[in-house]
FIMARLO-719788 format. One record per residue (C-alpha): residue number from 1; residue in three letters; x, y, z. Coordinates in steps of 0.5 Angstrom, whole numbers. Example, Ala and Ser with C-alpha at 12.3 -4.5 7.8 and 13.67 -1.06 7.14 Angstrom:
- 1; Ala; 25; -9; 16
- 2; Ser; 27; -2; 14
END
This chain:
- 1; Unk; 42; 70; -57
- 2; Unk; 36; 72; -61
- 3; Unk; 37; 77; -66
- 4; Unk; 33; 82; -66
- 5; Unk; 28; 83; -72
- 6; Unk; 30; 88; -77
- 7; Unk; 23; 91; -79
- 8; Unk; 27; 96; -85
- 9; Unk; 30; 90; -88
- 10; Unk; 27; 89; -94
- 11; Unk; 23; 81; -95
- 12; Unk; 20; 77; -100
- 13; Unk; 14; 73; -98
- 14; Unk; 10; 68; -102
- 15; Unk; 3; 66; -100
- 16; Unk; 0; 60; -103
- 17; Unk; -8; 59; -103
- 18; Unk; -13; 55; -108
- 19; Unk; -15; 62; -111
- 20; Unk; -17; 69; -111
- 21; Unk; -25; 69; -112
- 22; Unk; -28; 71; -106
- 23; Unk; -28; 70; -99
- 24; Unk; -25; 72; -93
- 25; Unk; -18; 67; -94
- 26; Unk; -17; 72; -101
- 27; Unk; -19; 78; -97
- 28; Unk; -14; 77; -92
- 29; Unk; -9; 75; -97
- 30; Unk; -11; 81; -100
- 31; Unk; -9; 85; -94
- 32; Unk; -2; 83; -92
- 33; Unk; 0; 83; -100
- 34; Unk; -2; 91; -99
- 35; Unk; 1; 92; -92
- 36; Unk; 8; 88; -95
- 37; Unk; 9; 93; -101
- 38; Unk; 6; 99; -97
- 39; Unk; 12; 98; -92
- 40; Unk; 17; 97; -98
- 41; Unk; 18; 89; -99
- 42; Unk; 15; 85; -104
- 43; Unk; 10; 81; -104
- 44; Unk; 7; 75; -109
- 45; Unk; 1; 70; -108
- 46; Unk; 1; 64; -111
- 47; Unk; -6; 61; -114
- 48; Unk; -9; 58; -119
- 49; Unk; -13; 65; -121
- 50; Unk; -19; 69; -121
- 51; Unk; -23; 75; -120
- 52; Unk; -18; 79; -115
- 53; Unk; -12; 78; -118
- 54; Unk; -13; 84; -121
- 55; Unk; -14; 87; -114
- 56; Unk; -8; 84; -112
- 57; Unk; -3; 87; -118
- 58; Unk; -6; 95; -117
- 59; Unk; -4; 94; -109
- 60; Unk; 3; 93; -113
- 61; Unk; 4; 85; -111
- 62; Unk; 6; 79; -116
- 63; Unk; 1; 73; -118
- 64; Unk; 3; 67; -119
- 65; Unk; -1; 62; -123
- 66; Unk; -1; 55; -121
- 67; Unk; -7; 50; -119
- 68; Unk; -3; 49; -112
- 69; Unk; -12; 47; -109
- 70; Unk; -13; 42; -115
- 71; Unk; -16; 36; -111
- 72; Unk; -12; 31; -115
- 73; Unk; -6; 27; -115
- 74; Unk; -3; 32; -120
- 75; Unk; -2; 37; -117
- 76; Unk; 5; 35; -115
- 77; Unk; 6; 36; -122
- 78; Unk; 6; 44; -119
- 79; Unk; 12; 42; -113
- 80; Unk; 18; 44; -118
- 81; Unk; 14; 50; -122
- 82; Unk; 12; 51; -114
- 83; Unk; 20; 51; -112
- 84; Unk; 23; 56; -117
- 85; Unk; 17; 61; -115
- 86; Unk; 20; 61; -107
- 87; Unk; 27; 60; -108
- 88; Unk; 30; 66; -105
- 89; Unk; 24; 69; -101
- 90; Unk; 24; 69; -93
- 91; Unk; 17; 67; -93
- 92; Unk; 13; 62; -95
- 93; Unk; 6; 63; -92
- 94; Unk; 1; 57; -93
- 95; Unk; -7; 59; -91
- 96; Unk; -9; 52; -94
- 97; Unk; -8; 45; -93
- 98; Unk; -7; 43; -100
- 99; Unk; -3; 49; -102
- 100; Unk; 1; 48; -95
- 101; Unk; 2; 41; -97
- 102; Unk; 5; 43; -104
- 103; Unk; 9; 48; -101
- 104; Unk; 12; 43; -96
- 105; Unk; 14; 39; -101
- 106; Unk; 17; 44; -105
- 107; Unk; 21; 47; -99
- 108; Unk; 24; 40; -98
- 109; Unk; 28; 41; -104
- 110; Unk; 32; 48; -102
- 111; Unk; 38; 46; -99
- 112; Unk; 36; 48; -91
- 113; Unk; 41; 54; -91
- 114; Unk; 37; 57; -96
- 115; Unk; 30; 55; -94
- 116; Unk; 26; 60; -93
- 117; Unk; 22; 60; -87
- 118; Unk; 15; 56; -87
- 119; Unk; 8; 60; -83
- 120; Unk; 1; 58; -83
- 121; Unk; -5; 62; -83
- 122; Unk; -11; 58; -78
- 123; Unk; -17; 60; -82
- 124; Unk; -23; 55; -79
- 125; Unk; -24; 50; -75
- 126; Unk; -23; 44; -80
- 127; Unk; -25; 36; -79
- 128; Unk; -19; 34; -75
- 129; Unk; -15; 29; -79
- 130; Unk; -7; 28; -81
- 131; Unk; -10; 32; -88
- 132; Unk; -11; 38; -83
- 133; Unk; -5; 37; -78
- 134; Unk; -1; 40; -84
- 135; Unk; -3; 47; -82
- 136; Unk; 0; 46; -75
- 137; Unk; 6; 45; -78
- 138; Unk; 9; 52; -79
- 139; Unk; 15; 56; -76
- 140; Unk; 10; 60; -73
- 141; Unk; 3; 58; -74
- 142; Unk; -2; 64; -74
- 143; Unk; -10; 63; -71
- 144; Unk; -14; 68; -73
- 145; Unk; -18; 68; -66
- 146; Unk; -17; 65; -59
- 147; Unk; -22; 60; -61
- 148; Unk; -18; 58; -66
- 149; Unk; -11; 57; -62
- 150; Unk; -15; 52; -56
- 151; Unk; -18; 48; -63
- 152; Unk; -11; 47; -65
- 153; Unk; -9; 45; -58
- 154; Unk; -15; 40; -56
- 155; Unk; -14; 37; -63
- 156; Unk; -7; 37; -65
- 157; Unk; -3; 37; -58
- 158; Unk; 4; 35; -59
- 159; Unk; 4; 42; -63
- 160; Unk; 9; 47; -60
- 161; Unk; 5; 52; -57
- 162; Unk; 10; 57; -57
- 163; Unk; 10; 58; -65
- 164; Unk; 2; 59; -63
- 165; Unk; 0; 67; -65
- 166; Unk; -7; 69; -64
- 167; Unk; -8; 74; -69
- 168; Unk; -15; 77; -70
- 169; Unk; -17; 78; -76
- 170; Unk; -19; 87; -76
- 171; Unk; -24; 92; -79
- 172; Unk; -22; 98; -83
- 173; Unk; -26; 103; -78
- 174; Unk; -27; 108; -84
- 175; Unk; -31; 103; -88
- 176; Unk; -36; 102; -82
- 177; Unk; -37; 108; -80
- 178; Unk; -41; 110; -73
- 179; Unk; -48; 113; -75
- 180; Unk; -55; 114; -70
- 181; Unk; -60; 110; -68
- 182; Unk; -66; 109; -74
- 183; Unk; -62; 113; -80
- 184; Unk; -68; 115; -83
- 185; Unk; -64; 115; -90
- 186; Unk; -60; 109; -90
- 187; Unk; -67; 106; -88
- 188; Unk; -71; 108; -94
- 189; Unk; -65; 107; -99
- 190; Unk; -65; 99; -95
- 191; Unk; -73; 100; -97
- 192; Unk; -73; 101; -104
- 193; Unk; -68; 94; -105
- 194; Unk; -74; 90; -104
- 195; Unk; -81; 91; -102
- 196; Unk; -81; 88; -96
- 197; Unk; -77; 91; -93
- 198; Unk; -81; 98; -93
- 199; Unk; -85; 99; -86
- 200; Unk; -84; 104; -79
- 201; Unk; -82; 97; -75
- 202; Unk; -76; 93; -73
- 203; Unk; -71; 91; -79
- 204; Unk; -68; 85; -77
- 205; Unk; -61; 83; -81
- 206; Unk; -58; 78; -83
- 207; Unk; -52; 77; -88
- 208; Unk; -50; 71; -91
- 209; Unk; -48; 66; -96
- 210; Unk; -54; 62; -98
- 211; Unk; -53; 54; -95
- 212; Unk; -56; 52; -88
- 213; Unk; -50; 52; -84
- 214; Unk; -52; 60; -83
- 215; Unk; -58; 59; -80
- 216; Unk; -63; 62; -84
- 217; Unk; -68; 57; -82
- 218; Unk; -67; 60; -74
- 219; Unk; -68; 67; -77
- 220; Unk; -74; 66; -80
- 221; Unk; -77; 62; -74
- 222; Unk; -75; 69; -70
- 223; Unk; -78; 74; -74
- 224; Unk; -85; 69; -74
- 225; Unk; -85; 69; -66
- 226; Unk; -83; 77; -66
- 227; Unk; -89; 79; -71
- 228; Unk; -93; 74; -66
- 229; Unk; -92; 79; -61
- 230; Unk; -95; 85; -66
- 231; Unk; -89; 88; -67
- 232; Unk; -88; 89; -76
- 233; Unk; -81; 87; -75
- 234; Unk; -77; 86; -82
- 235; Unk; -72; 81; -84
- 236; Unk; -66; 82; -90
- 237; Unk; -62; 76; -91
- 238; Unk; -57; 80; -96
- 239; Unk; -53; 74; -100
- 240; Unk; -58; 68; -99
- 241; Unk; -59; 68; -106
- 242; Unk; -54; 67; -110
- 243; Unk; -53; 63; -117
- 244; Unk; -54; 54; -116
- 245; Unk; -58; 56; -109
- 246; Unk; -65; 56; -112
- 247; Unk; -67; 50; -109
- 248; Unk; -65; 53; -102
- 249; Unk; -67; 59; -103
- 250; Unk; -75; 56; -105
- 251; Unk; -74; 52; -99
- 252; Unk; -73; 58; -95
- 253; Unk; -79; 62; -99
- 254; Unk; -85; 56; -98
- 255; Unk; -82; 56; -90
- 256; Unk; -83; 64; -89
- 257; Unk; -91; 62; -92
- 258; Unk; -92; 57; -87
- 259; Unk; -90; 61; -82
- 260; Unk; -94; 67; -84
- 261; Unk; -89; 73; -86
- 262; Unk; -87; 71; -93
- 263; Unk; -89; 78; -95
- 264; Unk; -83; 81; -89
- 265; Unk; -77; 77; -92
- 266; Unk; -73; 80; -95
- 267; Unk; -68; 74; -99
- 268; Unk; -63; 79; -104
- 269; Unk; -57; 78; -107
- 270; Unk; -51; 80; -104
- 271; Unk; -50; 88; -103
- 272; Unk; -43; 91; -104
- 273; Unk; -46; 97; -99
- 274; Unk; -45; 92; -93
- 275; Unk; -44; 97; -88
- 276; Unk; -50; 102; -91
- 277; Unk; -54; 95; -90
- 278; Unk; -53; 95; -82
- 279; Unk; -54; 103; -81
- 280; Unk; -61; 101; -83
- 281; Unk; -62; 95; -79
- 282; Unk; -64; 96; -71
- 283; Unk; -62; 89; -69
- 284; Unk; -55; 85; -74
- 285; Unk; -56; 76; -72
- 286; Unk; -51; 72; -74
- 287; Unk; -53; 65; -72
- 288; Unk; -49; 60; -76
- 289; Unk; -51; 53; -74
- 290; Unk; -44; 51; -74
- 291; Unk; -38; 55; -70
- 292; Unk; -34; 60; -75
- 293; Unk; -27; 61; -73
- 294; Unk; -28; 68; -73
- 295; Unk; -34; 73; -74
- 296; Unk; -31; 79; -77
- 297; Unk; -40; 81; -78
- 298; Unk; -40; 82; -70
- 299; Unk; -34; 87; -71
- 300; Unk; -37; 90; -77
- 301; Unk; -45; 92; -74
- 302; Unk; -41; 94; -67
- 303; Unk; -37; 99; -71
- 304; Unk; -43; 102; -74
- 305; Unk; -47; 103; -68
- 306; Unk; -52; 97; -68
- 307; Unk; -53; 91; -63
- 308; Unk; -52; 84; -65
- 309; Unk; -55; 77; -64
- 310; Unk; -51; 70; -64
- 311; Unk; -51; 63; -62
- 312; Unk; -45; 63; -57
- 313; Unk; -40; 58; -60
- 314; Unk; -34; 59; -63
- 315; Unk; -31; 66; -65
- 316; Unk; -37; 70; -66
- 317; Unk; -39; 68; -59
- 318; Unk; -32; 71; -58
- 319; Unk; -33; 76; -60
- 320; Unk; -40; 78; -57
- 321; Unk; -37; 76; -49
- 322; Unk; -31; 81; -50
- 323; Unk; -35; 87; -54
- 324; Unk; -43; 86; -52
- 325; Unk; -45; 79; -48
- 326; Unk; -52; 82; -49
- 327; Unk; -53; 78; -55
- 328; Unk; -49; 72; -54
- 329; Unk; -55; 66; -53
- 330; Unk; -54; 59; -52
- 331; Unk; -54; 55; -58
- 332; Unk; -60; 53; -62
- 333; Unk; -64; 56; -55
- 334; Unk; -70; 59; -60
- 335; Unk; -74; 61; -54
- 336; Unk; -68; 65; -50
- 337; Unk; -66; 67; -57
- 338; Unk; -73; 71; -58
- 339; Unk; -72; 74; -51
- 340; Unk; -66; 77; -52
- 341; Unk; -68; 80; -59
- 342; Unk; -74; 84; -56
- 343; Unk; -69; 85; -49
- 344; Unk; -64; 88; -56
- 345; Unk; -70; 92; -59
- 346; Unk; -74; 94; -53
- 347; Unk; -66; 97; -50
- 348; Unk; -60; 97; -55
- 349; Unk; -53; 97; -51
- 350; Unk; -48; 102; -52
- 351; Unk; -44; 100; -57
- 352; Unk; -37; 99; -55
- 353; Unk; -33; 106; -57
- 354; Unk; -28; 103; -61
- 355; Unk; -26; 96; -64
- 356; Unk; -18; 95; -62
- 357; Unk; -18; 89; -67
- 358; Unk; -17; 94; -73
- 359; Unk; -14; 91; -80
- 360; Unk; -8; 95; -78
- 361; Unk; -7; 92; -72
- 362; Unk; -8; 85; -76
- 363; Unk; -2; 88; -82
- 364; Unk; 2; 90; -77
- 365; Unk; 2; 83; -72
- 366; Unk; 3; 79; -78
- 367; Unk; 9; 83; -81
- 368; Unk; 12; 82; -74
- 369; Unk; 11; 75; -75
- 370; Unk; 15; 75; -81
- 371; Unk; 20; 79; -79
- 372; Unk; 21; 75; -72
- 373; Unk; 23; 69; -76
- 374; Unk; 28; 72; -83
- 375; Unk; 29; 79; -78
END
C-alpha cells in the first residue's frame, strides 16, 4: 500500500538551473524556494549565480554556486561537487536540460537507499532530441500546461504518462489587481513615459523581449491597418529595447516609418510597473510567432480587467480558449487578426471574474508533488 504523504514532515529540496538573472524559469524557482521555507522545509538552489540570489536568500533559501549550465565538457567537473550538495535531501528538482544531466550523473553516485528522489520541471517546447529527453525522465515530470503534457507525449512516447503532472504556472491576484475600463490616470502616467503614446484613442500593448519570435512585426502591421481605419489607436512594446538589440529595434523603427505610424509606436524598455501598463491599455496582444509552453501575459491582462489578442498555438492559445476565446485568431492570419481586434476594441468581453490559476495553487501542487514522492 502507499504510504500516505505527510505534509508536516519536514523536506530538503535542491533545484538545480543554469542561473538566477531573470526569466520565467528563475521566477518559478524563486516561488517553490518561498513556498518551501514558508511551510518550514528547506530550500537550496543550485546555480552558477546572478542578480536574484539576493532575492532568493531574503526568502530564507540557500544558493549554491556551480556552473551546472556551462555548455562545455567541463562541466562534469561540477558532478562531485554537485553530489556533496544533495546528498541527504529528498528532492532533487531539475528545470533544465544541462542541470538535469549534471544532476542525474550526480544521483547515480548515491547508494539507491539513500538517493534522493528526482523531479523535473517542463518549462518550454524544446527541439525534440535525446539532449531534451533527459527532462522526461523524472520520478514525477511537471508540465507548466496541458500543452506541454501532449508535447511530452507526441515526442517522447515511451514516457510513463503516470509521472506526468500538469501544473500551470499562476499569478499573484494582488499584483494585477482588477481596475475599470479606460483609467484615466494609469493613462496619463503610460503617456508621460513616451510621447507617443499620449492621445484620446486605443492603446495597443505588447509586452516582450526584443527578438522576432515575439511578433513585433505582426503588431506593427495591426496598428497600421487599425489607423487605416481612422482610429488614433497606440502601440506600446515595453521591453522591445534592451541592450545588444539595437539593430532589431532600427529595424523595427524604419518598418513603422514605411507603414506610416512611427510617430504612434512606442518601443520602451522594460517597466517594472508591468500591471500599471495593462491598466492603461484597451486591448493586450500576445503574438509569439512560435508556441510558448505557457503564457503567463494572457493571465496577468485578465486579472486586471483588459481583453487579449493571441495566435492560437500553444499555451497562450490554452489559455485564451478556456478564459476568453474572443482573441484567440488562427495563427499568422493578419486579416481575421484585424477583425477580431476592432470586434475586442468596439465590445470588450467580460472579463473572467477570477483566475483559478493562482501562484498559490501552483506552490501548493508542487509541494504535493514533493511530498507524494519522499512523504
Amino acid at each position: 500500500m502507499a504510504s500516505t504523504p505527510n505534509p508536516s514532515r519536514r523536506l530538503t529540496v535542491v533545484q538545480l538551473l543554469p542561473a538566477l538573472e531573470s526569466g520565467g524559469v528563475e521566477r518559478s524557482t524563486l516561488e517553490i524556494a518561498q513556498a518551501l521555507v514558508e511551510a518550514g522545509h528547506r530550500a537550496i538552489v543550485v546555480s552558477r549565480g546572478g542578480r536574484l540570489v539576493r532575492r532568493l536568500e531574503a526568502l530564507g533559501a540557500t544558493h549554491v554556486a556551480l556552473d551546472i549550465g556551462r555548455k562545455s565538457p567541463l562541466v562534469l567537473r561540477q558532478v562531485p561537487a554537485l553530489r556533496r550538495v544533495i546528498g541527504g535531501a529528498d528532492i532533487v528538482h531539475a528545470r533544465s536540460r544541462l542541470p538535469a544531466w549534471v544532476g542525474l550523473l550526480a544521483l547515480r553516485g548515491i547508494d539507491a537507499p539513500r538517493r534522493p528522489h528526482f523531479v523535473t520541471t517542463v518549462h518550454g517546447l524544446n527541439s525534440p532530441s535525446r539532449y531534451s529527453a533527459v527532462m522526461t525522465r523524472g520520478e514525477r515530470v511537471i508540465c507548466v500546461s496541458r500543452t506541454v503534457r501532449d508535447y511530452v507525449m507526441t515526442h517522447y512516447p515511451a514516457t510513463d504518462a503516470s509521472t506526468l503532472r500538469v501544473i500551470p504556472r499562476g499569478i499573484d491576484a494582488a499584483m494585477f489587481p482588477r481596475v475599470d475600463a479606460h483609467d484615466a490616470d494609469a493613462r496619463a502616467w503610460a503617456a508621460s513615459q513616451h510621447p507617443a503614446l499620449a492621445g484620446d484613442g486605443p492603446l495597443l500593448l505588447l509586452p516582450g523581449r526584443g527578438t522576432r519570435l515575439k511578433g513585433h512585426g505582426d503588431g506593427l502591421a495591426l496598428l497600421a491597418a487599425l489607423r487605416a481605419d481612422g482610429l488614433d489607436a497606440r502601440l506600446w512594446l515595453p521591453g522591445a529595447r534592451e541592450p545588444g538589440r539595437e539593430a532589431y529595434i532600427a529595424e523595427l523603427e524604419r518598418e513603422a516609418a514605411q507603414l506610416g505610424i512611427a510617430a504612434a509606436v512606442a518601443f520602451t524598455p522594460p517597466t517594472d510597473a508591468i500591471a500599471r501598463a495593462y491598466a492603461a491599455s484597451d486591448l493586450v496582444l500576445q503574438l509569439s510567432r512560435k508556441p510558448e509552453a505557457f503564457g503567463r501575459t494572457v493571465l496577468e491582462a485578465l486579472s486586471v480587467g483588459r481583453p487579449v489578442l493571441g495566435w492560437a498555438h500553444g499555451g497562450v492559445g490554452e489559455l485564451l480558449a478556456d478564459f476568453q476565446p474572443e482573441g484567440a485568431v488562427a495563427p499568422f492570419d493578419p486579416e481575421h487578426l484585424h477583425a477580431a481586434a476592432r470586434a475586442l476594441l468596439a465590445r470588450p468581453p467580460r472579463p473572467p471574474a477570477s483566475i483559478p490559476l493562482t501562484l498559490q495553487a501552483m506552490q501548493e501542487s508542487t509541494l504535493g508533488v514533493y511530498h507524494e514522492l519522499a512523504g
